[in-house]
Backbone as CSV, one residue per row, in Angstrom:
resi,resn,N_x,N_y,N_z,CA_x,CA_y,CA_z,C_x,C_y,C_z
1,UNK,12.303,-30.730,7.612,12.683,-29.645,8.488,14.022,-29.046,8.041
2,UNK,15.072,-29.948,7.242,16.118,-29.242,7.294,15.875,-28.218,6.065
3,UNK,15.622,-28.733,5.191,14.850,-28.107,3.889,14.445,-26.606,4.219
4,UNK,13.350,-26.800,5.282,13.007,-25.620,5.868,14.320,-24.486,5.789
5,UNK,14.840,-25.055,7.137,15.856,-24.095,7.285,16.569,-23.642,6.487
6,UNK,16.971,-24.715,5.578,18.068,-24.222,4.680,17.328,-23.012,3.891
7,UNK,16.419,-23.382,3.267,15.178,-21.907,2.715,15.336,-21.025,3.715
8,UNK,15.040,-20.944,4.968,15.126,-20.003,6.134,16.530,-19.196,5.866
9,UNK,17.322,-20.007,5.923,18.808,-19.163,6.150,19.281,-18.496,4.983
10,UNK,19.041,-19.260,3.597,19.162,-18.754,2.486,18.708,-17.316,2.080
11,UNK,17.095,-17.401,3.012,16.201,-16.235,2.732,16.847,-15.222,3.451
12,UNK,17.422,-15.454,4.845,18.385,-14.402,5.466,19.162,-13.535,5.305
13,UNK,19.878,-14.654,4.355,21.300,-14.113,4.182,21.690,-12.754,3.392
14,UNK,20.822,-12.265,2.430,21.468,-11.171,2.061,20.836,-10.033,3.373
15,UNK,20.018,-10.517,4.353,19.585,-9.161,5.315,20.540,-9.163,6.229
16,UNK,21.565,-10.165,6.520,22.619,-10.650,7.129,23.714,-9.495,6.985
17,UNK,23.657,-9.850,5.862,24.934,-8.961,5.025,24.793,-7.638,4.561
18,UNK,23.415,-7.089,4.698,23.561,-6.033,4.993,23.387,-4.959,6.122
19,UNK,22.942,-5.839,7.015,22.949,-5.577,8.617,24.620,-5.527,8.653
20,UNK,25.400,-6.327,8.745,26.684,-6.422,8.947,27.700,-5.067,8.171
21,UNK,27.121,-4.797,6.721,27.852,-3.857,5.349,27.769,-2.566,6.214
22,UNK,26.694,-2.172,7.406,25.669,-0.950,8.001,26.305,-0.547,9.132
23,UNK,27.513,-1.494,9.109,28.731,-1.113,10.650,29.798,-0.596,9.937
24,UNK,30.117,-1.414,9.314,31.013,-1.197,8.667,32.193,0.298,7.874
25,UNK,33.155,0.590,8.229,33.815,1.503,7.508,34.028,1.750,6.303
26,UNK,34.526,2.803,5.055,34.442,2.741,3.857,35.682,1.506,3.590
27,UNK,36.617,1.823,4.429,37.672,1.383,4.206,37.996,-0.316,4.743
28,UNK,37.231,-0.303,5.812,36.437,-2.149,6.168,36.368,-2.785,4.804
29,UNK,35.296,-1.644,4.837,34.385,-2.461,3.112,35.595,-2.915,2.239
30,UNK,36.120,-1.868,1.691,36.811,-2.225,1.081,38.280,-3.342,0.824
31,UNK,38.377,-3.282,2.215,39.274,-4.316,2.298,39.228,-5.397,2.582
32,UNK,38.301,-5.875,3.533,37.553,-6.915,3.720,36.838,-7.662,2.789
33,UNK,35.563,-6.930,2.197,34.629,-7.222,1.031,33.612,-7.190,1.531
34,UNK,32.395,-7.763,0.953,31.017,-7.333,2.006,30.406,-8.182,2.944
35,UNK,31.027,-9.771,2.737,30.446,-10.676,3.543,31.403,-11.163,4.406
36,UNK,31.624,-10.150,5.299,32.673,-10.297,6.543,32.551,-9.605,7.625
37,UNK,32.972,-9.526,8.363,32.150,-9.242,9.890,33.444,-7.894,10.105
38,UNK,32.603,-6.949,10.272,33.359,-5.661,10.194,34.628,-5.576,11.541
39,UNK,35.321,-5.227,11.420,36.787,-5.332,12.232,36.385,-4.629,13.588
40,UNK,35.599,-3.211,13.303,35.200,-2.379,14.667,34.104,-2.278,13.958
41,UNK,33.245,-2.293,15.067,31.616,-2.088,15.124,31.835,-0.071,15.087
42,UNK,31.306,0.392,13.819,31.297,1.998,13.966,29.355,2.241,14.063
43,UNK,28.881,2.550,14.910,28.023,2.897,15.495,27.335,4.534,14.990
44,UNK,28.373,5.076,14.910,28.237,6.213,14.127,27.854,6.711,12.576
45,UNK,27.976,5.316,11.882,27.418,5.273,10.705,26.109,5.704,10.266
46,UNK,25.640,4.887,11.243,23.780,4.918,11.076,23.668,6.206,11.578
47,UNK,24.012,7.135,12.595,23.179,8.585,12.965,23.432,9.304,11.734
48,UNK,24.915,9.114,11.182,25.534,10.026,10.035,24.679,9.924,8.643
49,UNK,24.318,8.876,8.695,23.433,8.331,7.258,22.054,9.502,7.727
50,UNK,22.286,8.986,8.582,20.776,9.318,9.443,19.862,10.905,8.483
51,UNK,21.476,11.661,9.308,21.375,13.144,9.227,21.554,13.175,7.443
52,UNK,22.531,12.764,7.233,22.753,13.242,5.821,21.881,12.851,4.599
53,UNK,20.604,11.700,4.641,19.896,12.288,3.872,18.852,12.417,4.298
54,UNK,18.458,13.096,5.875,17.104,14.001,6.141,16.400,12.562,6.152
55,UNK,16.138,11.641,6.868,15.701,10.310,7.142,14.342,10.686,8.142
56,UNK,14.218,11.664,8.593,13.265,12.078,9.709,12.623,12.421,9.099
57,UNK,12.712,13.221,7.990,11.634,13.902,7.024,11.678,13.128,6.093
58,UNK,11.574,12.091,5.471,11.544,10.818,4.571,10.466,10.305,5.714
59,UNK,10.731,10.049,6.599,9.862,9.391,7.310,8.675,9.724,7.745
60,UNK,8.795,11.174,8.470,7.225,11.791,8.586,6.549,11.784,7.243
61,UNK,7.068,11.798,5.664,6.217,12.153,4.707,5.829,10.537,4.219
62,UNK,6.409,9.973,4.552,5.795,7.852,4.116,4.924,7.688,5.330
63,UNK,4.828,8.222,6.281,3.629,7.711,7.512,2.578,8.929,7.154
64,UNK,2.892,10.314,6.419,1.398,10.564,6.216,1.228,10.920,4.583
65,UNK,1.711,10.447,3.795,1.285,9.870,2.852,0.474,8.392,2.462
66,UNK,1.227,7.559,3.984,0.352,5.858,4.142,-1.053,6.219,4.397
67,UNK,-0.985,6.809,5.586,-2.135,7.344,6.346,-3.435,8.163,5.506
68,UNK,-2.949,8.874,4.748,-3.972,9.615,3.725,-4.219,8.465,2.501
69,UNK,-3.098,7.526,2.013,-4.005,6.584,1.324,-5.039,5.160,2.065
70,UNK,-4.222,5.172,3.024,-5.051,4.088,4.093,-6.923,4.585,3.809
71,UNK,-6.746,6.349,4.196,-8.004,6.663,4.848,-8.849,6.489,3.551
72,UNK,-8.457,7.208,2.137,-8.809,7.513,1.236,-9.406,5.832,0.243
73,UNK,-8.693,5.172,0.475,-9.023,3.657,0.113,-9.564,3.085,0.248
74,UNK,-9.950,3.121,2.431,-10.700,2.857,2.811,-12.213,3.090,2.753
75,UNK,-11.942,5.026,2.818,-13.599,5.195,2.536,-14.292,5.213,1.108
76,UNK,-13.712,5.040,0.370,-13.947,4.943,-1.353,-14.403,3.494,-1.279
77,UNK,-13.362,2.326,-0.894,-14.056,0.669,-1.125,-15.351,0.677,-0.049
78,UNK,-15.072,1.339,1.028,-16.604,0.733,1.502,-17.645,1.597,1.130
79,UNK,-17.711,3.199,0.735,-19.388,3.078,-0.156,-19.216,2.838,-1.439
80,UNK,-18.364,2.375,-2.172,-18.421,1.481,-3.501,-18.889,0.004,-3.034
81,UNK,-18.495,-0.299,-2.153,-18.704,-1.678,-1.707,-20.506,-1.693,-1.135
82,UNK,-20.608,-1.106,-0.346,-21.747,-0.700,0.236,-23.390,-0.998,-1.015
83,UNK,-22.638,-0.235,-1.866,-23.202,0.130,-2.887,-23.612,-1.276,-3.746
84,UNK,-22.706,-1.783,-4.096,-22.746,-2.609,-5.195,-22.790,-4.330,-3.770
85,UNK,-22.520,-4.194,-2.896,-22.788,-5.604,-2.423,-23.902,-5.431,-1.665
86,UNK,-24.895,-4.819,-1.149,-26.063,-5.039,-0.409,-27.028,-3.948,-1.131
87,UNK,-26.351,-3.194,-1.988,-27.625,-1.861,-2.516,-28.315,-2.642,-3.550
88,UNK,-29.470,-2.377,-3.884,-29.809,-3.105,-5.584,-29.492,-1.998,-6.897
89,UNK,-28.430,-1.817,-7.500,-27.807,-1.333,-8.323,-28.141,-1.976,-9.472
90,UNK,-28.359,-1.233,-10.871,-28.464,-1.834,-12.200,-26.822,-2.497,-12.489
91,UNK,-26.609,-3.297,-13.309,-25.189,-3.605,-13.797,-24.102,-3.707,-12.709
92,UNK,-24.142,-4.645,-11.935,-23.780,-4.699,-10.840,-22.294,-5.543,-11.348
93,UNK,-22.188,-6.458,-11.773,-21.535,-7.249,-12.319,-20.705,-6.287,-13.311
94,UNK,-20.983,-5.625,-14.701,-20.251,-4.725,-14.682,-19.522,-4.187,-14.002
95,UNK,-19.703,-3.747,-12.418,-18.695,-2.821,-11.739,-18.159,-3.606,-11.601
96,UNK,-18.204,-4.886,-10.972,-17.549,-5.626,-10.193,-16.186,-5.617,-11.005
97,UNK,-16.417,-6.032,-12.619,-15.841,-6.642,-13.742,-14.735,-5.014,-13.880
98,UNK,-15.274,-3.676,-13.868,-14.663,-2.697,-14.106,-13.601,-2.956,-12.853
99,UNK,-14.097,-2.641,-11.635,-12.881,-2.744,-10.716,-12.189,-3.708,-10.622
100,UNK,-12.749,-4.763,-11.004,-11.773,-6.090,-11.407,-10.692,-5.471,-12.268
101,UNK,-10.599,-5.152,-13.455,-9.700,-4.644,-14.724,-9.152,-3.663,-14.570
102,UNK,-9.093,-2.625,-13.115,-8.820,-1.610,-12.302,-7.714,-2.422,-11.756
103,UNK,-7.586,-3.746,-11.391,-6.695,-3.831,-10.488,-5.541,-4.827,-11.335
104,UNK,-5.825,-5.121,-12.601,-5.221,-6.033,-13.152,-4.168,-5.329,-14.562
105,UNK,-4.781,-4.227,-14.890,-4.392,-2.955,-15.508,-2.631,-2.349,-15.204
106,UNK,-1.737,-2.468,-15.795,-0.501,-2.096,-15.572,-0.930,-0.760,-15.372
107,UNK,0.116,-0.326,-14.030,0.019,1.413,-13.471,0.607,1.885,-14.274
108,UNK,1.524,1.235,-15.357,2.553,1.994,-16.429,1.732,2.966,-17.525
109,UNK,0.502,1.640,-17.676,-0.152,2.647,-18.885,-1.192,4.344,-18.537
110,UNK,-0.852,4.053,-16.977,-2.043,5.453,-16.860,-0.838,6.126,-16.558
111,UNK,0.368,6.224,-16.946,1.135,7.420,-16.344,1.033,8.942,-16.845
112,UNK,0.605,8.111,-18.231,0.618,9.534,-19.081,-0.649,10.318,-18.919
113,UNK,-1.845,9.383,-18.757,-2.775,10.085,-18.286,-3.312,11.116,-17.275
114,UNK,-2.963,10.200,-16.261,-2.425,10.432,-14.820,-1.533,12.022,-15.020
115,UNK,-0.676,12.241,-15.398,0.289,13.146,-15.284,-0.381,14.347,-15.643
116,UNK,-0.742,14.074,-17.104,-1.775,15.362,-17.395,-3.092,15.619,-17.028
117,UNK,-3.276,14.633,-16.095,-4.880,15.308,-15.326,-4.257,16.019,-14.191
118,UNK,-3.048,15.726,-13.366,-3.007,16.232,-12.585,-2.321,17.634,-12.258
119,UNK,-1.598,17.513,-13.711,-0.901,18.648,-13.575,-1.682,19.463,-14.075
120,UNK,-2.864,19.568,-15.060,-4.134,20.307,-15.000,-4.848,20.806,-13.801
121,UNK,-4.565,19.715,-12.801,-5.014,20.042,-11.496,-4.293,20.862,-10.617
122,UNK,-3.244,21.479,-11.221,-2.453,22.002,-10.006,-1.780,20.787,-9.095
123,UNK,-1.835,19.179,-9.276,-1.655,18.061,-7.811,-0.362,17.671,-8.112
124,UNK,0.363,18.100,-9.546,1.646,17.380,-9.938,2.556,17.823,-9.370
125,UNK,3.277,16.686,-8.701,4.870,17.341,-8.155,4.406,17.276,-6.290
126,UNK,3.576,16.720,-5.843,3.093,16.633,-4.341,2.640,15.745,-3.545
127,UNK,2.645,15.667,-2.606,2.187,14.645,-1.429,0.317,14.349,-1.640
128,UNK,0.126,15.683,-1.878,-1.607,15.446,-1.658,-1.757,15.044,-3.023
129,UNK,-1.041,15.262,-4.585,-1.298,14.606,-5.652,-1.243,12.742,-5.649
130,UNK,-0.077,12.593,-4.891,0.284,11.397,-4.927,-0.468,10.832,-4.054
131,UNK,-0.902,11.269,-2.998,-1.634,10.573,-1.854,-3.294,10.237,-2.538
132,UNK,-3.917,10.789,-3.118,-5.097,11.181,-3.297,-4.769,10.197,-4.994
133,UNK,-3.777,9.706,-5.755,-3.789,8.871,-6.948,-3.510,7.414,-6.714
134,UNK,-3.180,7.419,-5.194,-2.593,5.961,-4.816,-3.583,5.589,-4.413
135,UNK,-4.048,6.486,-3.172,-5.580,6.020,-2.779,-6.484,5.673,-3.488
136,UNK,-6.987,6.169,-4.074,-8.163,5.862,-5.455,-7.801,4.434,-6.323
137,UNK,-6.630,4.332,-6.716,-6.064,3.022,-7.496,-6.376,1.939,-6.638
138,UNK,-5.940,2.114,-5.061,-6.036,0.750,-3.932,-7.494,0.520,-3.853
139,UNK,-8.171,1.819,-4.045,-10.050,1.441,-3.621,-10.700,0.237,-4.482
140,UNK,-10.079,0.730,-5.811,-10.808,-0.648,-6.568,-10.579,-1.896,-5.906
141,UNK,-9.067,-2.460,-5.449,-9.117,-3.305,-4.790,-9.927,-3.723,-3.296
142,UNK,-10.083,-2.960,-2.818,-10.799,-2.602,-1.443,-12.231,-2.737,-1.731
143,UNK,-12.731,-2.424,-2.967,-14.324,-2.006,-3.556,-14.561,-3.545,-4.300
144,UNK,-13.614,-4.626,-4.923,-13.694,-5.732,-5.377,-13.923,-6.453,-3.892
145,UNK,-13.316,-6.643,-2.955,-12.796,-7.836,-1.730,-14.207,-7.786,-1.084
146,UNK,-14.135,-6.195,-0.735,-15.284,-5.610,-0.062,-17.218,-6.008,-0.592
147,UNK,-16.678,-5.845,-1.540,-18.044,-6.211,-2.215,-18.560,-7.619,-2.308
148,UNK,-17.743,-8.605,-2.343,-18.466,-9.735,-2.284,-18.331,-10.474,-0.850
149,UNK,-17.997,-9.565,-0.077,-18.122,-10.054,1.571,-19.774,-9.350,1.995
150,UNK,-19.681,-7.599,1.203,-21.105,-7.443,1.631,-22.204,-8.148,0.885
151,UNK,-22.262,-8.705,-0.419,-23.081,-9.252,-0.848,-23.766,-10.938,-0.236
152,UNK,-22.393,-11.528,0.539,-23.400,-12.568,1.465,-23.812,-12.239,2.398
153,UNK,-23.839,-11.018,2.686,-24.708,-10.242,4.233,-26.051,-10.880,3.839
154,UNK,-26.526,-11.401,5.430,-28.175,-12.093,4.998,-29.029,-10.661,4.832
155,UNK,-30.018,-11.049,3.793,-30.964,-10.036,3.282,-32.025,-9.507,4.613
156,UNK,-32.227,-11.152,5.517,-32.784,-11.126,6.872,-32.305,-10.005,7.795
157,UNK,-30.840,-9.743,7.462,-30.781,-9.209,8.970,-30.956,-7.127,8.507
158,UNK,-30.997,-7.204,6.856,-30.717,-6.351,6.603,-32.425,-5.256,6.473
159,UNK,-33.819,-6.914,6.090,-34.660,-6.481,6.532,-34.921,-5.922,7.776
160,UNK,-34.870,-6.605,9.086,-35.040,-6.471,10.276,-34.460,-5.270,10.608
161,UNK,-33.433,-4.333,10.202,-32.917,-3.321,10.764,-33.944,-2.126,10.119
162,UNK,-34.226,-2.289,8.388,-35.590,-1.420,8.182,-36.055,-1.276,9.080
163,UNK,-37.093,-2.519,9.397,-37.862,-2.352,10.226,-37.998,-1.673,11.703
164,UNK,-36.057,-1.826,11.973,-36.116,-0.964,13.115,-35.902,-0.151,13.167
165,UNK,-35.940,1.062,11.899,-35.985,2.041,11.810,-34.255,2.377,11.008
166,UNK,-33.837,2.084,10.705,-32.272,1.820,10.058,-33.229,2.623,8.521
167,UNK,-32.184,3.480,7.815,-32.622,3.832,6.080,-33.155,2.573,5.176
168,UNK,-33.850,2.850,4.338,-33.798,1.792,3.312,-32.568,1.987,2.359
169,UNK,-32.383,0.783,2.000,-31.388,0.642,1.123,-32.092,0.663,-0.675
170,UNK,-31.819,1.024,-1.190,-32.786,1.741,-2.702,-31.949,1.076,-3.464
């Protein structure tokens, strides 16, 4: 247990210190140093940070940039998934193996690629470029996990819904 903690507190400590650096004055800082408990609590720091680098609009564009890759990830792994874990597909294993090497693949080496497809596309330099290249990269992962959860779906239950009138699966 103490072990624990000591890992616990260790792991803390630099969020410690910079919770504490985030009160702090220029001139605190400086005289003090950074792992010291600021003289006056300035409160005013954080709105000032706040405003000065536009933190509101940093923020609306990371919740719908998440949100458009969330959606985009999502619906790409499940009819890739769909597809390849309960459909009967030729070379199934292949995909699996492709989106496998999709996710294991340094993002470094498609930059260059990446850059000039998109700026062909008009998408370079934007939210909907970036949203719509992140998304697609996460699906493989989503289309790997996904796929071998639908492939132990019982074949039973997948007959029985034919039958109740549900599409065939081809």
């Amino acid at each position: 247990m103490a072990a624990v903690t000591v890992f616990v507190l260790a792991f803390l400590a630099p969020f410690v210190i910079i919770l504490l650096n985030s009160f702090k004055t220029s001139a605190d800082y400086r005289t003090n140093g950074s792992p010291s408990w600021p003289e006056r609590w300035n409160w005013d720091i954080i709105g000032d940070v706040w405003e000065r680098v536009d933190f509101t609009q940093k923020l609306v564009n990371s919740i719908q940039i998440s949100l458009g890759v969330v959606l985009i990830a999502v619906v790409l792994a499940l009819f890739n998934a769909y597809a390849i874990g309960i459909g009967r597909i030729r070379w199934r294993t292949a995909f699996l193996v492709f989106f496998l090497g999709v996710n294991v693949l340094s993002q470094e080496g498609l930059v260059y690629p990446n850059y000039y497809l998109f700026k062909e596309m008009g998408l370079y330099d934007g939210k909907l470029g970036y949203t719509i290249l992140v998304g697609i990269t996460y699906s493989a992962f989503g289309t790997y996990l996904l796929s071998s959860v639908f492939s132990s779906f019982p074949r039973e239950l997948i007959e029985a819904a034919s039958l109740d009138g549900a599409g065939a699966v081809k």
